[in-house]
C-alpha positions as CSV (number, residue, x, y, z in Angstrom):
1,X,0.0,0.0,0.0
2,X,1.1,3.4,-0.6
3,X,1.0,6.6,1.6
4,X,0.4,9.7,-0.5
5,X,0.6,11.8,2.7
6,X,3.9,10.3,3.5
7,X,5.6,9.4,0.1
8,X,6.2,6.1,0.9
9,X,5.2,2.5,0.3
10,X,4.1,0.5,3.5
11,X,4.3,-3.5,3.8
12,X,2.0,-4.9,5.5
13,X,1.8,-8.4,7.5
14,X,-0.4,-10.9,5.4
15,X,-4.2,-10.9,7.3
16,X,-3.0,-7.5,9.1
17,X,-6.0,-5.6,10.9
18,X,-6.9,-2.8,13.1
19,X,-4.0,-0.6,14.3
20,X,-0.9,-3.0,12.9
21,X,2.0,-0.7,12.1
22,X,3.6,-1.8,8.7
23,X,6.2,-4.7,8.8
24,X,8.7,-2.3,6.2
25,X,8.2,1.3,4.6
26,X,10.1,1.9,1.7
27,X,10.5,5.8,2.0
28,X,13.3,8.8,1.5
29,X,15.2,10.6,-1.3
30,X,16.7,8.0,-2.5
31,X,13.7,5.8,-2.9
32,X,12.3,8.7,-5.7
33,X,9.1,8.0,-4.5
34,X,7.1,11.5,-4.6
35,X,3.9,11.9,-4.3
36,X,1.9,15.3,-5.3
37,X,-1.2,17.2,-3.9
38,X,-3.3,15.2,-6.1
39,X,-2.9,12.1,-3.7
40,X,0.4,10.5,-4.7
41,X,1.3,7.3,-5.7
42,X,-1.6,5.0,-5.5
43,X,-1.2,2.7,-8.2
44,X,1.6,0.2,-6.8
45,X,1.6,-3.6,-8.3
46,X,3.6,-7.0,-6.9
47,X,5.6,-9.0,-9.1
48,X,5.3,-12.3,-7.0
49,X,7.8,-14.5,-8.9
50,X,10.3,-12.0,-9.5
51,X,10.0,-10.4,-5.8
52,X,9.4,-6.9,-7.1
53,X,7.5,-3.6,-5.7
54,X,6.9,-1.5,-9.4
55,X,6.0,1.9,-8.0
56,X,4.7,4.8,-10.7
57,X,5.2,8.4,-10.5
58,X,4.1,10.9,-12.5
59,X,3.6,14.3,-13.9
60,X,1.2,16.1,-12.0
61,X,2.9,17.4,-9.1
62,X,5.6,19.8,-8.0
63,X,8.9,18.1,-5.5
64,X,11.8,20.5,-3.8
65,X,13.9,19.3,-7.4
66,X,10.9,20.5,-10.0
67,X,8.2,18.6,-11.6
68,X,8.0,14.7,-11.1
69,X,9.0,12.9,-13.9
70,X,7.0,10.3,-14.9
71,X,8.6,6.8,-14.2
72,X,8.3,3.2,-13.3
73,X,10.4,2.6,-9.7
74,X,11.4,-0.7,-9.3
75,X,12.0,-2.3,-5.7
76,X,13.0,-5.3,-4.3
77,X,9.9,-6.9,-2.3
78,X,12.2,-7.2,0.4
79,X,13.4,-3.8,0.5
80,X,13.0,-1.1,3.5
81,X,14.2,2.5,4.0
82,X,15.5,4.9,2.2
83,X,16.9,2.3,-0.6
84,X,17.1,3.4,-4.3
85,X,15.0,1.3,-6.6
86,X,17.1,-1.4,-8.2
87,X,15.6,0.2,-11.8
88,X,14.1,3.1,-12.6
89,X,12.0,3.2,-16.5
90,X,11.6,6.9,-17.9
91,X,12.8,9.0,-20.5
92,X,11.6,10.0,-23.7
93,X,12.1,6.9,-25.7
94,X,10.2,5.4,-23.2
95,X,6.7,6.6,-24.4
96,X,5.4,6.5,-20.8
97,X,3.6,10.1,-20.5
98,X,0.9,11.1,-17.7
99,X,0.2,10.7,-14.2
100,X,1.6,7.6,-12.4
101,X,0.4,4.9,-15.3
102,X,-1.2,1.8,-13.8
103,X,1.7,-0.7,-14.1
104,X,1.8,-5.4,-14.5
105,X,4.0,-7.6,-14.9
106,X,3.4,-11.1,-16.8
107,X,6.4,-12.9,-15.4
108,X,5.7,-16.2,-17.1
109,X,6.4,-13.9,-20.4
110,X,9.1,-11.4,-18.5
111,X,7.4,-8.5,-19.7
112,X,6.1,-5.1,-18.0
113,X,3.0,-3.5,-19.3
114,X,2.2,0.0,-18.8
115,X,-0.9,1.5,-19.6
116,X,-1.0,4.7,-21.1
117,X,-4.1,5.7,-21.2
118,X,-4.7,5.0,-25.3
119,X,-2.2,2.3,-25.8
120,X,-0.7,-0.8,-23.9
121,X,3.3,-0.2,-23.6
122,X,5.4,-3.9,-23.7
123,X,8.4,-3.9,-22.2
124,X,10.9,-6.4,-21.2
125,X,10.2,-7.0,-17.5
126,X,13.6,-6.2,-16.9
127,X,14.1,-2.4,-18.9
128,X,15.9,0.3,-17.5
129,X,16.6,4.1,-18.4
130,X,15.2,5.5,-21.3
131,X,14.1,2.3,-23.3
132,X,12.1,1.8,-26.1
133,X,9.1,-0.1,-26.1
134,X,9.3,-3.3,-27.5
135,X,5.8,-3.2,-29.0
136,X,2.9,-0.7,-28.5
137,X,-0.7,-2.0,-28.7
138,X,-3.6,0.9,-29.9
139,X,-6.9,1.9,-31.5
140,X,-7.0,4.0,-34.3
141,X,-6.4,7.5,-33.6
């Protein structure tokens, strides 16, 4: 679950309830999670196979540094603190655009899918930097 309030991801205990604090928060600078006045980052998805945390940011919103980038973090499950994601998807090339783009993984395939609003972005599950697509999927325009 994500805290837009805090900027952070919190990890819950499996059947948690009530007043249970989290069992690890992934938050700080070098985590590059920011959220904005909008509500942050509330789109986070769980690659179970690979042990992955795939936070989005996005455009939207205003940080101490300028505006937030759109970009897919990506964490180890495990991770807690103020840890850098082990890979971070944005750029240009990239075609992600928006604010924080729901994000899955199909890790029988190894590919990421982002969804940017009129097309499906493919990626390989394991793209970094400002990468390319490997296929785009859309309507007409």
């Amino acid at each position: 679950m994500t805290s837009p309030l805090t900027q952070a991801v919190l990890v819950f205990r499996g059947g948690a309830n009530g007043e249970e604090p989290p069992i690890r928060v992934i938050q700080g600078r070098n985590t590059q999670i920011l959220g904005d006045a909008r509500g942050g980052n509330d789109k986070v998805s769980i690659d179970p196979v690979n042990n992955e945390i795939l936070v989005p940011t996005g455009k939207g919103g205003i940080s101490n540094e300028g505006e937030i980038p759109t970009a897919i973090l990506v964490f180890d499950r495990m991770a807690n603190g103020d840890v850098a994601p082990k890979r971070v998807l944005s750029g240009p090339d990239t075609l992600i655009d928006g604010r924080k783009p729901p994000v899955a993984v199909d890790p029988i395939r190894n590919l990421m899918v982002v969804n940017r609003g009129n097309a499906l972005l493919i990626f390989d599950r394991t793209a970094s930097g400002n990468t390319k697509p490997k296929a785009v999927i859309q309507g007409p325009k």
